[in-house]
N, C-alpha and C positions, 0 to 999 in steps of 0.2 A: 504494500500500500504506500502512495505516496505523502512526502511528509503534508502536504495540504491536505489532500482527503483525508489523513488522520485527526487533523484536528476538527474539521468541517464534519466527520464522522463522530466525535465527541461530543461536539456543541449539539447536534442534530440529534445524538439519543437521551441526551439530558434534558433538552428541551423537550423531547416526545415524554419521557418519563413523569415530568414536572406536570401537563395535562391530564394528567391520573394523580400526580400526588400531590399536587402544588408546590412550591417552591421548595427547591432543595438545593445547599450547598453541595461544591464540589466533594466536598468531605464525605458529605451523606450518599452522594451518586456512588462513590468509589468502596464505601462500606456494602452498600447493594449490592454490587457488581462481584464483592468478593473481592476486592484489590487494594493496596494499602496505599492511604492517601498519598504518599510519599511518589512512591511509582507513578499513581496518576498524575502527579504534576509535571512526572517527565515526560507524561505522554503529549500533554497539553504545551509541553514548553513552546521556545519559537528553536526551529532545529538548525537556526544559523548557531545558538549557545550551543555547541557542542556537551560543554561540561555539565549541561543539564539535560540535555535531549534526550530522550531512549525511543527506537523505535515499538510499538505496541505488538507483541507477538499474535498470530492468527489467534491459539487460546486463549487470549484476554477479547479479544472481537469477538470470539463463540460466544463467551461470557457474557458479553454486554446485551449480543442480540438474543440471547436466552430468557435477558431479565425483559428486554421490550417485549418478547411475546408473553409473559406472563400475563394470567388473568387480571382483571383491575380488583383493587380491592373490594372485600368483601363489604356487605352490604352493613355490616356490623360494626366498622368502624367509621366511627362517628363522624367525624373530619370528614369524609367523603362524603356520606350521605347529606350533613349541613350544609358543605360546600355546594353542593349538585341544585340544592333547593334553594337556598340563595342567591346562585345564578339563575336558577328557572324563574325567583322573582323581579329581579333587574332588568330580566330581559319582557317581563309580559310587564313592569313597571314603563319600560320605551315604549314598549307598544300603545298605553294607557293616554301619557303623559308627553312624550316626544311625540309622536305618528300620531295621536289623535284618534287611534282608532280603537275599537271594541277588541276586549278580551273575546275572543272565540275558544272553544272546544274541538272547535273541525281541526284537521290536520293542516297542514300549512303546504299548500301545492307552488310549483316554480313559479314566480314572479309576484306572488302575492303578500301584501303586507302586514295579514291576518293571519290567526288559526295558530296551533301547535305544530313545533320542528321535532324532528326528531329527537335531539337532543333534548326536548320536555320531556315528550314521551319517558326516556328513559328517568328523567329525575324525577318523574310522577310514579314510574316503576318502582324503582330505590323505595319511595317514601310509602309505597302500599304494603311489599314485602316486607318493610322491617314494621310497620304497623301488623300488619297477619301473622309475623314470626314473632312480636312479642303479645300478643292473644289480646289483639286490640282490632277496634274494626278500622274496615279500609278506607284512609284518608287521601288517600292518593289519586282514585279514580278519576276525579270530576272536580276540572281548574277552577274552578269558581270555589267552590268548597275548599280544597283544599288551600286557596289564596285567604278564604276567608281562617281559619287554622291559623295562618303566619302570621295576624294580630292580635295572637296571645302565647304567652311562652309556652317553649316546649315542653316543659313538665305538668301543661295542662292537657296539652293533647300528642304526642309522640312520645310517650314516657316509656322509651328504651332504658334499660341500666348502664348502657355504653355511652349514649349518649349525654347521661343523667352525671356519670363519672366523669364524665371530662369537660366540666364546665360550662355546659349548654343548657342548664337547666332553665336559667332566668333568660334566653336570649329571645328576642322579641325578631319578625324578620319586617313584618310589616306595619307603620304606626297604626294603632287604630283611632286616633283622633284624624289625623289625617289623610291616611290611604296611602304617604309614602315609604319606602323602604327607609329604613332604617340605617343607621352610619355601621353597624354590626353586619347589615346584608350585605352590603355595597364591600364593608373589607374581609369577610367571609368569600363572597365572591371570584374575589381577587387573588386572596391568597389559594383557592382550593380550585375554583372553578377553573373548567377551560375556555369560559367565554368569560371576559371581566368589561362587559360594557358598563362605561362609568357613565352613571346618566348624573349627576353633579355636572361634571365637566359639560355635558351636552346643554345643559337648565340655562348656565352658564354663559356659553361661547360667544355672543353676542354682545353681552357688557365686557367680557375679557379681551374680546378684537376692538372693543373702543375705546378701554384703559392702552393699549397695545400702541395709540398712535399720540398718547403722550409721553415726556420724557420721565423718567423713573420716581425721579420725586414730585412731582407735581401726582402722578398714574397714584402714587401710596395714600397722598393726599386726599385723592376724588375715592381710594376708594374705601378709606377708613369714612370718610365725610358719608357715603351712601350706605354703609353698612350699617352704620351706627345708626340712622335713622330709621332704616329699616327692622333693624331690632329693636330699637325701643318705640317703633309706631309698627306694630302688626293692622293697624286700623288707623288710618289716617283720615282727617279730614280735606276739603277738599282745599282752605285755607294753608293747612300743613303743605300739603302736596305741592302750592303753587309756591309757598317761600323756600323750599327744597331745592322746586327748580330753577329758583333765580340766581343759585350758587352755584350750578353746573353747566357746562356747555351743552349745546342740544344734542351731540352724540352722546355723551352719557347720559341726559334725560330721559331720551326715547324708549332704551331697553330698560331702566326704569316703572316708565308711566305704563311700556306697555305689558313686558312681561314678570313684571313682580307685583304689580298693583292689578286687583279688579274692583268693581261694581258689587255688590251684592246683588244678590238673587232677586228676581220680582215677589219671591213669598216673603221678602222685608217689608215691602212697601206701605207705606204710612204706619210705619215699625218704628222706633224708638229704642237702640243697641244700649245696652249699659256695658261702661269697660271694663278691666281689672284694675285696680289702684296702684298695683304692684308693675305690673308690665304692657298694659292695655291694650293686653287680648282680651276680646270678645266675651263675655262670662255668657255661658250656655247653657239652659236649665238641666239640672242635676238628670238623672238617669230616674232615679227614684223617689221623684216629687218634683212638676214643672213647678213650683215655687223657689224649689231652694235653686241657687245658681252655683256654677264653679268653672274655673277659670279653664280656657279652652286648651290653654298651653301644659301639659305635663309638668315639664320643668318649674311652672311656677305655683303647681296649685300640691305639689308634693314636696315643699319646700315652705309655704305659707297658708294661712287662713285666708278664705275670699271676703275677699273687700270690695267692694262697688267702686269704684270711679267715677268719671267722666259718660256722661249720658250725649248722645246725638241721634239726629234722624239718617237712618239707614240709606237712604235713596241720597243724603250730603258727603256719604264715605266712602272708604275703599277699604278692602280687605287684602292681603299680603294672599298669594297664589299657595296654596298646600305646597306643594315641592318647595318653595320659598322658605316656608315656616319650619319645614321639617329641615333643613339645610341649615339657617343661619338664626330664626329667631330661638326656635327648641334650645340649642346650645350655646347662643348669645345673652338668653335671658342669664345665667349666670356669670358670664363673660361681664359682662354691663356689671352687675351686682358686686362684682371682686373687683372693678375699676374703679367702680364710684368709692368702695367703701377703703380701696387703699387709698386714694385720692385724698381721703377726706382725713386720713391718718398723716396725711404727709407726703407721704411717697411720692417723689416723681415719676410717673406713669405714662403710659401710650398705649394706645389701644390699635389693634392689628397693625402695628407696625410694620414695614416692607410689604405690602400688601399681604399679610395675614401668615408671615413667616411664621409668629406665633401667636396669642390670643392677647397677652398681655407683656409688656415690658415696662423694664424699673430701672430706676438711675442710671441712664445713659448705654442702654440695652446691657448691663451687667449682670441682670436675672430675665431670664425668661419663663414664660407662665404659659402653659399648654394647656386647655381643659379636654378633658374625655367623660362623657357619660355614657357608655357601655356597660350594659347588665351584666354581661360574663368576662370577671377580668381574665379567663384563657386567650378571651378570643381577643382583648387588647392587649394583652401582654404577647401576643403572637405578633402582631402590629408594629409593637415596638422594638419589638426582639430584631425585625428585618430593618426598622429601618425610625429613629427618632425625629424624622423632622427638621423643623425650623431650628427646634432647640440645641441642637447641635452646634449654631453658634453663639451660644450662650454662655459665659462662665460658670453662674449659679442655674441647675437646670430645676424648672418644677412639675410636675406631671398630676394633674388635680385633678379630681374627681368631686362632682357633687356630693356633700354629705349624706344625702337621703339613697344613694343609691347607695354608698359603703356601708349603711347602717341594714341596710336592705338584706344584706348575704354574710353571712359569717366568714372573718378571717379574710375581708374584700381584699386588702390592699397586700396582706404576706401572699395572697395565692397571684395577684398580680407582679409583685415581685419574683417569684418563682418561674415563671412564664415569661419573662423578658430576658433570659441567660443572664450572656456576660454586660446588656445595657441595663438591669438594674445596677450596675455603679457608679453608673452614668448620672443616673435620674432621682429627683428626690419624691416621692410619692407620700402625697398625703390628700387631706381635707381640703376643701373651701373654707372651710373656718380656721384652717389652720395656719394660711398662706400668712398674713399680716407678720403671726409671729416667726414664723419661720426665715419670713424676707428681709426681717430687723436683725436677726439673731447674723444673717449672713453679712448684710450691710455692714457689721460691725465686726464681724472676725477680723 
């Protein structure tokens, strides 16, 4: 074999292998394969380094292509099965929310922008067998149903013990307030699946090609300024909206007004919204009494008591787009809450700074502040484990989780530490409540 096709023959079975396991270091390829990492790097070398190059014997090639035809893993490990479903929801989430078009059941024939791929097929398979092999009924059968399932965690309905052990218990794939995937599905996806369509980036792409055509700091500037408004106005009025846009250029306005902002529904009309005091979302009547109300956002109604606000007529506002709310206000309402309250402590602070390298910064970017609220810290500590981010250049690193989620799961933040290898020494893992002191304690070492 020649020295090129050996390497092109490397990249090419590690990458096949990765679309059944998801991502794997060379280390881990080469443990697979039965070959000690040491070796494999001589395979890989560049074979002008003599003193590192080895050519790869036939028997190490039998080896390799033995492990590709292997079966994919079994339906029993977990990782695969979550991974398979999480991609199946990203992608019928494009179809929804991108495309515009109806979830279908039908199969998905050439050139059509509807219906089931094969590839559902199969991850609706996965999720019915290990529903029938663990003596549950079959959730898999039928996409609607089963999409409806991924708005409640898995240990309410897929209660595998494989599953259950590996930290998937609380993971949620689809929000149920508002029908988008969750930041869990989208990096479950990614990591496991073989299709990793990022529909953020796609929600996206239209305010980032118009940040794109100014110069860097000026781009960080518009787009801390539109962020921030938009997390703290999930519901604007039409007065808000117009002073917003008198600080923007019309190319940043447009994808704005048009795809982050809508109209309410006509069953508002001659309606009268009441907001939340806290983050002024929309308060929604309770599930279990249209009297009592509660705040439409997750993040803020399991963190505080509902409080009334700011009253307006329906048909004078705008509502933030679900995908919108599920992207940047869900996990901004905290964001905003640690800004303001370091803020108010003293701290010199910034909020998304470099366009959202990280959520928050402190004294002259010498801490940085990352939040994550992920149900299952496996599935963030796996996250982190490949790859930390913005915080990377940061001296003091903080890796913060909402309080109500760590109180939520026993042992939240050691089983997240576990989970991240050699980046928990990286990172400093704590509370939203914790952050103040922690950021003094550094400030002053």
């Amino acid at each position: 074999m020649m020295d090129a096709q050996q390497k092109d023959f490397l990249n090419g079975a590690k990458k096949t292998l990765e679309q059944r396991l998801g991502r794997i270091s060379w280390e881990e390829f080469a443990q697979k394969a039965g070959i000690e990492p040491r070796t494999m790097k001589s395979y890989r070398a560049d074979p002008d380094s003599k003193h590192n190059y080895r050519e790869m014997p036939s028997l190490v090639r039998q080896a390799i292509e033995t492990l590709l035809q292997k079966p994919q893993r079994e339906v029993n490990d977990a990782s695969a099965l979550v991974g398979a479903l999480a991609s199946l929801v990203i992608r019928q989430a494009k179809t929804a929310l991108v495309d515009r078009q109806i979830i279908s059941g039908l199969s998905q024939y050439p050139g059509s922008r509807t219906g089931l791929s094969e590839e559902d097929r199969k991850a609706m398979a996965l999720v019915s067998r290990a529903a029938l092999q663990s003596g549950m009924a079959d959730v898999g059968g039928e996409i609607h149903e089963l999409l409806s399932a991924c708005r409640q965690p898995f240990s309410q309905w897929l209660q595998m013990p494989q599953l259950l052990l590996a930290g998937f218990g609380a993971t949620v794939l689809i929000d149920p307030d508002h029908g988008i995937p969750t930041s869990e599905a989208q990096e479950l996806a990614e990591v496991f699946g073989s299709i990793a369509s990022h529909l953020e980036e796609r929600i996206f792409a239209a305010y980032k090609d118009a940040l794109a055509h100014f110069p860097p700091e000026s781009a960080a500037e518009y787009y801390t300024l539109i962020r921030e408004f938009v997390v703290r106005n999930p519901v604007a009025s039409a007065p808000q909206l117009f002073e917003i846009g008198k600080k923007l250029p019309p190319v940043l306005w447009l994808p704005v007004q048009r795809e982050f902002y809508e109209p309410f529904s006509a069953s508002y009309v001659d309606t009268e919204i009441v907001l939340c005091a806290h983050c002024n979302s929309l308060l929604k009547p309770h599930k279990n009494g249209a009297r009592l109300l509660v705040c439409s956002s997750r993040a803020c109604r399991n963190e505080r008591s509902t409080q009334e606000g700011a009253r307006l007529p329906a048909m004078q506002a705008s509502r933030v787009r679900p995908e919108i709310h599920q992207f940047w206000v869900e996990p901004g309402i905290h964001e905003l809450w640690l800004h303001d309250e370091l803020k108010t402590e003293g701290f010199a602070v910034r909020l998304y700074p470099h366009q959202d390298q990280v959520d928050v910064a402190i004294a002259n970017d010498r801490i940085g502040i990352d939040l994550k609220a992920y149900a299952s810290p496996e599935t963030l500590g796996l996250k982190l484990k490949n790859s930390i981010g913005g915080l990377a250049f940061y001296e003091k690193k903080l890796l913060v989780v909402p309080d109500w989620i760590v109180r939520s799961q026993s042992s939240y933040l050691e089983r997240l530490r576990s989970s991240m290898g050699e980046n928990a020494r990286r990172l400093t893992c704590c509370m939203v409540s914790e952050v103040p002191s922690i950021s003094r304690d550094a400030l002053h070492a």
